[in-house]
Structure formats: structure tokens, C-alpha cells
C-alpha positions in Angstrom: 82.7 120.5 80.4 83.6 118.5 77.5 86.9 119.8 76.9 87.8 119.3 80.7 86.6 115.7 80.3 89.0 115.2 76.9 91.9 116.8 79.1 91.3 114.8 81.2 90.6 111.5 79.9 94.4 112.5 77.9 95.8 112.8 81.3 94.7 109.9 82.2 96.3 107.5 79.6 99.4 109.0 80.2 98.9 107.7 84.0 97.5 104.4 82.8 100.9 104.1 80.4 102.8 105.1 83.3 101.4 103.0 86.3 101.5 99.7 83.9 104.8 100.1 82.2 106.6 100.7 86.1 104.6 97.7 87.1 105.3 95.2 83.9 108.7 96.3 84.5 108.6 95.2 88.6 106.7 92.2 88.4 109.2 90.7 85.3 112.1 91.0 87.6 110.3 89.2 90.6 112.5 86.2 91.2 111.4 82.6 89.0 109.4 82.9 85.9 106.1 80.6 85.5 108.7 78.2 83.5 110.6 77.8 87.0 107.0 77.2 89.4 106.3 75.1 87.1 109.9 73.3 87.5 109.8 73.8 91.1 106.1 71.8 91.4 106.7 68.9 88.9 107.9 65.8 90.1 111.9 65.1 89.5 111.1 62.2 87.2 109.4 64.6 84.4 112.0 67.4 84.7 112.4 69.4 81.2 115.4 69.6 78.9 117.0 73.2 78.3 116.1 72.6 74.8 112.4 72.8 75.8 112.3 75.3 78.6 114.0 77.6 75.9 111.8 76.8 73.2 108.4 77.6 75.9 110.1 80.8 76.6 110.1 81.9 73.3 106.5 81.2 73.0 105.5 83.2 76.0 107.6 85.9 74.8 109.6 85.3 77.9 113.1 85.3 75.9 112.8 89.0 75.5 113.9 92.1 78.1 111.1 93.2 80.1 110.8 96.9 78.2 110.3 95.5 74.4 107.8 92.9 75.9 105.9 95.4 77.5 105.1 97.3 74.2 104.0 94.2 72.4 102.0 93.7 75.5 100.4 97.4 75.2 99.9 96.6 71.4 98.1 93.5 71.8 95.7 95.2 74.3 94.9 98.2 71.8 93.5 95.6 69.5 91.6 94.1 72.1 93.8 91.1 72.9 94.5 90.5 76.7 96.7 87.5 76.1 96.7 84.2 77.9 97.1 82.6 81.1 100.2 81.1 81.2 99.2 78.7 83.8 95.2 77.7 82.7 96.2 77.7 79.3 93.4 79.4 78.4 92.5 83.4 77.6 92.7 85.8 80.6 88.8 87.2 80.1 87.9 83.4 80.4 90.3 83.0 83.4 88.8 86.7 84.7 85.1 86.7 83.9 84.1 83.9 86.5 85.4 85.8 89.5 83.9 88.9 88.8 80.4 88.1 89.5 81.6 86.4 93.1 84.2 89.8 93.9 80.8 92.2 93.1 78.6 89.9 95.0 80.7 91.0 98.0 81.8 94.4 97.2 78.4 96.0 96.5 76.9 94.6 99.8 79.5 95.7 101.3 79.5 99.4 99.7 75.9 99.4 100.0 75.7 98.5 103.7 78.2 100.7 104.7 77.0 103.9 102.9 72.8 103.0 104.1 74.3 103.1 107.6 77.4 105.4 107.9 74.7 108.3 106.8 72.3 107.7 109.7 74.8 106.9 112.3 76.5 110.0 111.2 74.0 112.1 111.1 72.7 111.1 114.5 76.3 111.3 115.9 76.1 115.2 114.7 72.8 115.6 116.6 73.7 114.4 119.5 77.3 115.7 119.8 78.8 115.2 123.1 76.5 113.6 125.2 76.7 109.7 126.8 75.3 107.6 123.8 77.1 109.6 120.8 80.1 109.5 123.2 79.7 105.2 123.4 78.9 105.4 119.8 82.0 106.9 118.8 84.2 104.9 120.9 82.7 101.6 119.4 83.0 102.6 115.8 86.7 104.1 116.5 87.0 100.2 118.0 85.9 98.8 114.7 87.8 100.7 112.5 90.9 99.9 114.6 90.6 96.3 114.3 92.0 94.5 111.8 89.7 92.3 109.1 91.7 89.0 108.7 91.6 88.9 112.5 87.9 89.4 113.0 88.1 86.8 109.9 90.0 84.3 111.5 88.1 84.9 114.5 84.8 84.2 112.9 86.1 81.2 111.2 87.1 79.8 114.3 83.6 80.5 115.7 81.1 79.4 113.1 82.8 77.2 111.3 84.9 74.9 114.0 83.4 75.5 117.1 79.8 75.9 116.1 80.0 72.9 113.9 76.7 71.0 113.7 74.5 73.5 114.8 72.2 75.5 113.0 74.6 78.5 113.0 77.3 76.5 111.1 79.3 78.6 108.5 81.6 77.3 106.2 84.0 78.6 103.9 83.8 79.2 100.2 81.1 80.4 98.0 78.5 77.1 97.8 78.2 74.0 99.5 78.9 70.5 98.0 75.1 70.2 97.0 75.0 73.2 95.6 74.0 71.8 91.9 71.4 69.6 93.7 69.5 72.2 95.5 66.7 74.4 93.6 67.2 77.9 93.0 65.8 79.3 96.1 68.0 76.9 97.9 70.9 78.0 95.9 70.3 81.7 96.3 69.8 80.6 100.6 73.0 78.6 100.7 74.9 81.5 98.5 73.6 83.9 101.1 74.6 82.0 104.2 78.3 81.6 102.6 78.7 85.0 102.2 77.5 86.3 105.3 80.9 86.1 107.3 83.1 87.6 104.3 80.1 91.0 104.1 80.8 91.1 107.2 84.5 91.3 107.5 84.0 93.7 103.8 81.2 96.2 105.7 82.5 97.0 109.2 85.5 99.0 108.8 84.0 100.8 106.3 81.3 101.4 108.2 82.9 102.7 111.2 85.0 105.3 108.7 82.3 106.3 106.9 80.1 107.3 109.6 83.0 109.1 111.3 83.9 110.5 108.2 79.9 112.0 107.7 79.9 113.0 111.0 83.1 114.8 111.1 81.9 116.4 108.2 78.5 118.0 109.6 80.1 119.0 112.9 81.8 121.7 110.4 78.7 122.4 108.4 76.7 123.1 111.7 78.4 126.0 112.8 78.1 127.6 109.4 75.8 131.2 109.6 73.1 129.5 107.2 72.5 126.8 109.8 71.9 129.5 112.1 69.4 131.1 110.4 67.8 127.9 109.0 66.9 127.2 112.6 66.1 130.6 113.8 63.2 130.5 111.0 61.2 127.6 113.2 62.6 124.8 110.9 62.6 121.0 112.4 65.9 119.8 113.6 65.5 116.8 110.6 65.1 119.4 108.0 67.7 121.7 109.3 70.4 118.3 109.5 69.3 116.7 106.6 68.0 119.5 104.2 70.5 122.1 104.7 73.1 120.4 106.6 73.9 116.8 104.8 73.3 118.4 101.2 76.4 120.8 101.7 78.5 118.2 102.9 78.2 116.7 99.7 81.5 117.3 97.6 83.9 115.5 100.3 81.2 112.3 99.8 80.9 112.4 96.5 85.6 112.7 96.8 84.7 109.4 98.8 82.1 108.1 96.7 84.6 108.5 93.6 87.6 106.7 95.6 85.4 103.3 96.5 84.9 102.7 92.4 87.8 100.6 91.8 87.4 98.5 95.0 84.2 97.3 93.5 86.7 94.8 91.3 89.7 94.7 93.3 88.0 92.4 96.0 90.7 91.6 99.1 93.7 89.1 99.0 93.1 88.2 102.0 89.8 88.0 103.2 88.7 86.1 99.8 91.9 83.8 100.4 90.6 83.1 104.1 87.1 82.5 103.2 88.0 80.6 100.1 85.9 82.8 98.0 86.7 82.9 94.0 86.9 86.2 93.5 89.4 88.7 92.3 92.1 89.2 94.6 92.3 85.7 95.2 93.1 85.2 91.6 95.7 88.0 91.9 97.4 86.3 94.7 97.2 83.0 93.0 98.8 84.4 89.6 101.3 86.7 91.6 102.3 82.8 93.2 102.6 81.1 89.8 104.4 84.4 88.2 101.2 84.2 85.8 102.4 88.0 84.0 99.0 88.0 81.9 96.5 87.4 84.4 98.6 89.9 87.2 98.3 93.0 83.9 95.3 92.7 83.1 94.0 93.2 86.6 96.4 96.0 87.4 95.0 97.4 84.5 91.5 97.2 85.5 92.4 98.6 88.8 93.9 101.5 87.0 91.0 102.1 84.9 88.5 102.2 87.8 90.5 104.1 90.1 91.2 106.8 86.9 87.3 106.4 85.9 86.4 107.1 89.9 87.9 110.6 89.9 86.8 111.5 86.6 83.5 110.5 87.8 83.8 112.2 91.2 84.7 115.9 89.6 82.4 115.6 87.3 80.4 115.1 90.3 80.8 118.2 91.8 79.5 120.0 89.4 75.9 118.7 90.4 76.1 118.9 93.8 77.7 122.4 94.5 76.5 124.8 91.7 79.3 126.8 91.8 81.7 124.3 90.4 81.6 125.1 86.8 84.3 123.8 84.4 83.4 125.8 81.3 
């Protein structure tokens, strides 16, 4: 096990090299530079001489090709050093760490709604296979999953937030309302709640709906295995047959799965968190791929890369656990 985990933990920075060199080198020749956004947004009575827009691209380290600033890049994060934001003139982890805790906030409900019901609903879509109410089931998941997020986003907005406005079902955007310093902490942790219902929501649903398809397609195969067979020929309740010999060997694709939803814990959505105007993580990656903010846009590609690298490292490992005859001695 352990020298499977050094190979591939080896493999793996070679990928991680890979995946940010190709992307430093992509995002570098995106047209404008932050130097030009911020040309483009000052006013034309404080435009800057050459002389100066020279002398701020050598401090950035903007004066040099793409390919030797990517190395001192790579070198400065080996010793721990994620630069600085170009634009908030401040370190990335400062510009970074705030919007974690609002991108997990979202994420984990979401993973952790979708997974508490995708098993049930799948497992009861297995049991009752082909008749009416699996039948309308299926069709309204298949629904779900077809429809697209920022719609059913835009669509909630609409409701809650304009037409519903001054009722007691009123939803606005963003994380916390004006108040929010005012109220006490149950009244924080209430009005953070209520903000984030409509954004879970958008998160959970299509996961949901692939997830419990993904379960149930799943079990349909295990059930017509000999063992399941004999499981209920020994007198065994359909539960324990389903669940106890049925789920447990449809294990290793959900643990694949399982392995696959670690990086989206961080990586948040552009668009969801940009409709709701919620501060998380992919609305600070849309925000710095805007303002050309190379620092900020690396350092998140890079901990995308890590967790989708750590999720199938994690997710062989895995196997190993749940199917005994995985062994990687």
C-alpha cells in the first residue's frame, strides 16, 4: 500500500506541474494585463505615463515571458509563498481565506443533502422497479437533472426576491442582511440560514436527481446477481436483502463518485455564487479572471488540482476497504 501511495503521490506532481504550467501559460496570453483593467477603469484625467506602467510591470514580474515567470512562480510556492493580489494589494491566503468558509457553507449542504437522499430514493427506485410511482419518480428526477441551475436560479430570484417582496417568504441575495452586525448570534445564524436557502437549493437538486439515478442504476445490476438469489431464498427481509447485501456491493462505483465530488467542496460555482451574490470561491475566480488578477486565478487552479488529485488518491485507496479483494501490495 505504501509504495502504491508514493507512486502515486509522484504521479501526481508531475500532473499538478503539468495542469499549472499549461494553464499559467493560457491565462498570461489572455488579452489586457491587470496594468491595462486598471487603464481601462480609471478616469482619463489620471491616466499613467509609460515610464510608470513599465516600472509596475517590473514589479509584478510582468516584464518577463510567460515560461521563466512561471518557474519563479512554482519556486515561490515551494517555499510557501503564494504571492499577491495584484488588484487588493494584499496576499492571496488573505484575499482566499474569507471565501472559503461561505463556498463550504454551501458545498457541504449541498453534498450532504444530496448523498442522505440519492441513497433512499435510489434504493426505493430499485425496489419498486417498473411500476407507476418508481415510473413518476424517475421521470421527475430525469426533469431535474435536465434543467439547468442558473435558470431555476434566476427563476427563484425572480420569485422570492421581487415578486414575493414584503412578505414573510422574502429572499434576498447575498450571504447576510444589512443588520447583520446588529442581530445576536441566533439571529445571525437564522438570517445566514434564510440567505442560503435558495443558493442549497440550486447546489443540491441536480445532484440529487444524478445521484439517485446513479445508485439506482447501480443496484438494478447487483440484483440480478446469483448471491441475491440465494440471499432471498434463505427467508431474508427484502431491507436486508437491498441494503445488507445489495447496497454494500455497489460500493466501489460510490466511493469512484464519492472521490470525484472532493474538489467541488472548494471550487463553489461561478455562476450561481455570482447570481446570489454569495462571496465565495468561484465568484472570486470570476472576479480575478475579469481584472487579469494571475495570483489569485493560480492559486485556486492549484487548489482545484490538489483536491481533484487528493479525491482519487483517496477514492482507490478506498476500494481497498470496501471490496476485499482490492489489494495493492
Amino acid at each position: 500500500m505504501l509504495n502504491y501511495i508514493i507512486r502515486r503521490l509522484a504521479i501526481g506532481s508531475i500532473t499538478l506541474l503539468m495542469i499549472t504550467f499549461v494553464v499559467y501559460g493560457l491565462i498570461r496570453n489572455m488579452p489586457g494585463t491587470p496594468l491595462t483593467v486598471d487603464l481601462a477603469e480609471s478616469s482619463p484625467d489620471k491616466q499613467i505615463s509609460a515610464e510608470e506602467l513599465k516600472r509596475r510591470a517590473e514589479i509584478y514580474g510582468l516584464d518577463k515571458p510567460w515560461y521563466v515567470a512561471y518557474w519563479k512562480w512554482a519556486g515561490n510556492v515551494l517555499q510557501g509563498n503564494l504571492g499577491r493580489s495584484i488588484q487588493e494589494k494584499q496576499p492571496v491566503m488573505r484575499v482566499i481565506l474569507p471565501r472559503i468558509g461561505p463556498t463550504l457553507l454551501l458545498s457541504v449542504t449541498s453534498l450532504a443533502l444530496s448523498y442522505l437522499l440519492a441513497v433512499p430514493l435510489g434504493l426505493y427506485g430499485s425496489a419498486r422497479s417498473g411500476r407507476l410511482d418508481e415510473r413518476t419518480t424517475s421521470v421527475f428526477m430525469f426533469m431535474l437533472y435536465s434543467f439547468p441551475s442558473f435558470v431555476a436560479a434566476l427563476l427563484l430570484l425572480n420569485l422570492f426576491y421581487v415578486k414575493l417582496d414584503g412578505t414573510l417568504f422574502h429572499l434576498k441575495p447575498g450571504m447576510v442582511s444589512d443588520n447583520y452586525p446588529q442581530l445576536t448570534m441566533g439571529g445571525k445564524v437564522l438570517d445566514v440560514f434564510k440567505h442560503s436557502i435558495l443558493p442549497v437549493f440550486c447546489y443540491t437538486y441536480g445532484s440529487l436527481a444524478y445521484y439517485s439515478r446513479f445508485v439506482k442504476a447501480n443496484m438494478e445490476e447487483v440484483i440480478r446477481q446469483d448471491y441475491m438469489r440465494t440471499a432471498r431464498a434463505k427467508g431474508l427481509s427484502p431491507l436486508t436483502v437491498l441494503v445488507k447485501h445489495g447496497f454494500r456491493n455497489t460500493m466501489i462505483p460510490f466511493v469512484t463518485m464519492l472521490g470525484l465530488t472532493l474538489p467541488g467542496l472548494l471550487s463553489g460555482s461561478v455562476i450561481l455564487e455570482e447570481i446570489f451574490s454569495w462571496p465565495g470561491m468561484g465568484r472570486l475566480f470570476f472576479s480575478a479572471i475579469t481584472t487579469r488578477d494571475y495570483e489569485v486565478i493560480m492559486t485556486e487552479i492549484l487548489i482545484y488540482t490538489l483536491m481533484t488529485l487528493a479525491g482519487q488518491l483517496v477514492a482507490d485507496i478506498l476500494y481497498a476497504f470496501v471490496d476485499p479483494r482490492v489489494t495493492y501490495s
